[in-house]
N, C-alpha and C positions, 0 to 999 in steps of 0.2 A: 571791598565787598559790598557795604551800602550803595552805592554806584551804581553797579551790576544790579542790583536788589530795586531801587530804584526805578531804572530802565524796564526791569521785567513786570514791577507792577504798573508802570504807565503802562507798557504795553499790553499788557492785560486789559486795565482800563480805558483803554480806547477802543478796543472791539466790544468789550460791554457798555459804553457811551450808546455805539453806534446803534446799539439794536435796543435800547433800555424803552421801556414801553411801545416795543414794535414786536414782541415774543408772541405767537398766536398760538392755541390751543395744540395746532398740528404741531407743531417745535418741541410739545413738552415728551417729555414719558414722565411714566410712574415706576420710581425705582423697586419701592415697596410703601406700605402703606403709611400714609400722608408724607411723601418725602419725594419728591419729584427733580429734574434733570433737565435743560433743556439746551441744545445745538451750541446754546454760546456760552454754557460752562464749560462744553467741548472743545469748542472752539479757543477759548482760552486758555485753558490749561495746556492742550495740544502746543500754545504758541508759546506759552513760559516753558513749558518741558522740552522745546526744539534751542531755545537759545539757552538753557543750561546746558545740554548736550554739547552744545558749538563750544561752550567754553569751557565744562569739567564733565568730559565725555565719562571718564572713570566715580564721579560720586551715583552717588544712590539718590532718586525721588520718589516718593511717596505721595501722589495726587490722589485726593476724592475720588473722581471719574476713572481712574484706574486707564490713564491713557497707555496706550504702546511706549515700552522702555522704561516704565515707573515700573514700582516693589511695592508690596503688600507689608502689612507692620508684623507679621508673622515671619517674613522673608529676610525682614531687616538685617542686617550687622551690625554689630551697634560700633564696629572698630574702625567704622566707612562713613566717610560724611555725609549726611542727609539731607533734601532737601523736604521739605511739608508746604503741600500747595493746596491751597482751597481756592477754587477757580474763581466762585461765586459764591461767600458767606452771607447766607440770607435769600437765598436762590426764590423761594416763596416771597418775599417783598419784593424781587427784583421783578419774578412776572406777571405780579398787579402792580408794576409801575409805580411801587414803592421807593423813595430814592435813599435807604437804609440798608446799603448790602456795599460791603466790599470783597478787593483781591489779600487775599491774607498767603504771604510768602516767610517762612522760616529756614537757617541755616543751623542743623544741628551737630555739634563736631565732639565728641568726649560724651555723647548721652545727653548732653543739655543744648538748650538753645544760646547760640552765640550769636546772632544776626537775627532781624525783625523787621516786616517790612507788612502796612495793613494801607489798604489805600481806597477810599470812597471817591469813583470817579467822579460824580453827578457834583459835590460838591466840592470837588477836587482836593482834597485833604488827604495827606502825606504824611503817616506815623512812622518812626523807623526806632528802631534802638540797636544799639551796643554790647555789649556784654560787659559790666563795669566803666563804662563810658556814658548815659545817661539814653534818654528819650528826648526826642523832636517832634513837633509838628510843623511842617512844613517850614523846615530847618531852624525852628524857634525850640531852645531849649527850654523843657516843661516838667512839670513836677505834680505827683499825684495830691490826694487831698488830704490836708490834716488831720481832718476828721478821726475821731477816737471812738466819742460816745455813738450806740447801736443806736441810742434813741432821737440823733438828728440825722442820721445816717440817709441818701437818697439810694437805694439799690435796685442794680437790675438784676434779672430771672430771665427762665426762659422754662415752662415744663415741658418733660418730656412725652413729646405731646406721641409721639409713635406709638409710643408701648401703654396701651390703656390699662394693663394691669399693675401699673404704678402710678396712676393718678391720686387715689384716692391718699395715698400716704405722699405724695408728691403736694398733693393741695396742704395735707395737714402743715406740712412744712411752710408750706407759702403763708398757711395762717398764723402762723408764729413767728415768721419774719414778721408779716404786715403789723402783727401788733406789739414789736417789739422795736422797729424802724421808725424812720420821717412817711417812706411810703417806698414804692417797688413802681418800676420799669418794664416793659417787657418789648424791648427792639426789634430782637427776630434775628440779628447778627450777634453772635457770641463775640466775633472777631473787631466788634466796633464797640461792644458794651466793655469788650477789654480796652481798646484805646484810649475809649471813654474815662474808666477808669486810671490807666497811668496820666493822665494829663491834667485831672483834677477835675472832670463834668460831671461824674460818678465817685460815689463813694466805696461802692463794694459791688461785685459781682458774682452770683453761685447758680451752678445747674450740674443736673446730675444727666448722664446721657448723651452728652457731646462726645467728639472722638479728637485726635491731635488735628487734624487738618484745622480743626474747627479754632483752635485754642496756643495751638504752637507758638505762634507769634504772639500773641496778646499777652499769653504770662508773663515773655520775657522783657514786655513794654512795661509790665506793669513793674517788673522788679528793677529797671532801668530808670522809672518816675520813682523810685525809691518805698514801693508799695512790698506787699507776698500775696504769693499767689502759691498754693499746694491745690493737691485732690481733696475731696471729704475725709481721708483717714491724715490730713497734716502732711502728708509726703511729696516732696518735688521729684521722688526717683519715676523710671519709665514713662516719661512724656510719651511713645511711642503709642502706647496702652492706653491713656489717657482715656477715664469715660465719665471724671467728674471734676468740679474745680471752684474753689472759694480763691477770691482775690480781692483784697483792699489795701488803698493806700496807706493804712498802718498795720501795724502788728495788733494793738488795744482790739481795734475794730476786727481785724482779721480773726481772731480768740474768740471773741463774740460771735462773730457768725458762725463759723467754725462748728461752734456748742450747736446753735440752734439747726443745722442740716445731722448733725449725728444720726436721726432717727432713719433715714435714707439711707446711713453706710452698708446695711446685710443685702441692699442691693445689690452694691456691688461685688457681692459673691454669689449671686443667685441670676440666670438667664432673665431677660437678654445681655447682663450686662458683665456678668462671671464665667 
């Protein structure tokens, strides 16, 4: 299955090489506000979703872009195996020729992710994991970071910058990491600040607002580098649902941060995000 997994995110990856600071204004749309689309997220997803078909005509996908033959997470089964495609995480780096966006590929079989697959073409780096089998970078077995104490901790963020009626309680939080951490990050890929995390380059990662495309894969890297990754309320159930996620390579560290997003949690029973 890695293999296959593989294969789809090179493929991926090389129609977004080809156009990667060649995207012009005309290419984009606006999905909704600040959250934009462009021809070669289509394009790519269109070509991962045609070579899963070729080969598990019978599973279910779940693409961002909502190409022909993918399922919405409302439509899901959760008794059918899933695929979670994110064409382009980081879509907004990728069309200011930012080179911080990857193809993030998930295999979800029993509810959970069993297969992981996140791949930054631009600097050709290759994350994959296992399920109880470990994480790789570019077939180099890797392990997340030791790190324990919050207070040397390097962490990435990302606000959610859509929904302007939860900024202000979105910053208080950023200020309470900032002054409880080494210092904070902010990529713009969920799907790479996760990688980053299972492999040891990051210490912790949290944001409130992301959806499974975003995150599918990367939890399961981080738990595979031997890290946890839950939502803000501590739970790994419904990845499918997924719209928030604390991840560190320890459990110490993971408790700690954990505490410090709580104030965030009644979001997630109040619109947009309930």
């Amino acid at each position: 299955m890695l293999g296959l997994m593989t294969d789809l995110a090179k493929a991926g990856g090389r129609i977004a090489r080809e156009h990667f600071s060649a995207v012009k204004d005309q290419d984009i749309t606006v999905k909704g506000s600040r959250d934009y689309v462009s021809h070669v997220d289509r394009q790519v997803e269109a070509e991962v979703v045609r070579r899963i078909r070729a080969r598990h005509p019978d599973h279910q996908i779940l693409g961002e872009e909502a190409s022909p033959g993918t399922v919405t997470a409302d439509a899901y089964e959760a008794h059918r195996p899933l695929w979670v495609v994110d064409p382009i995480d980081g879509t907004t780096n990728f069309i200011h020729g930012i080179p911080t966006f990857a193809i993030s590929i998930a295999f979800i079989d029993g509810g959970q992710p069993r297969f992981a697959t996140v791949y930054n073409p631009v600097t050709d780096e290759l994350f994959t994991a296992e399920r109880g089998a470990g994480v790789w970078l570019n077939g180099e077995r890797r392990y997340c970071s030791p790190r324990a104490e919050l207070g040397r901790a390097l962490i990435a963020t990302a606000m959610p910058f859509r929904f302007p009626a939860v900024h202000d309680d979105a910053l208080r939080v950023f200020d309470r990491v900032q002054r409880a951490c080494d210092d904070q990050r902010r990529g713009g890929s969920a799907a790479l600040d996760l990688a980053y995390v299972a492999v040891g380059r990051l210490d912790a990662y949290y944001e409130l607002g992301i959806y499974p495309w975003d995150t599918a894969a990367g939890e399961l890297l981080v738990r595979c580098g031997g890290g946890v990754a839950t939502d803000f309320r501590g739970s790994t159930d419904d990845v499918v649902h997924r719209r928030s996620i604390v991840a560190a390579g320890t459990t110490p560290l993971h408790e700690s941060l954990l505490a410090e997003v709580q104030p965030l949690v009644p979001w997630l029973e109040r619109p947009p995000f309930g």
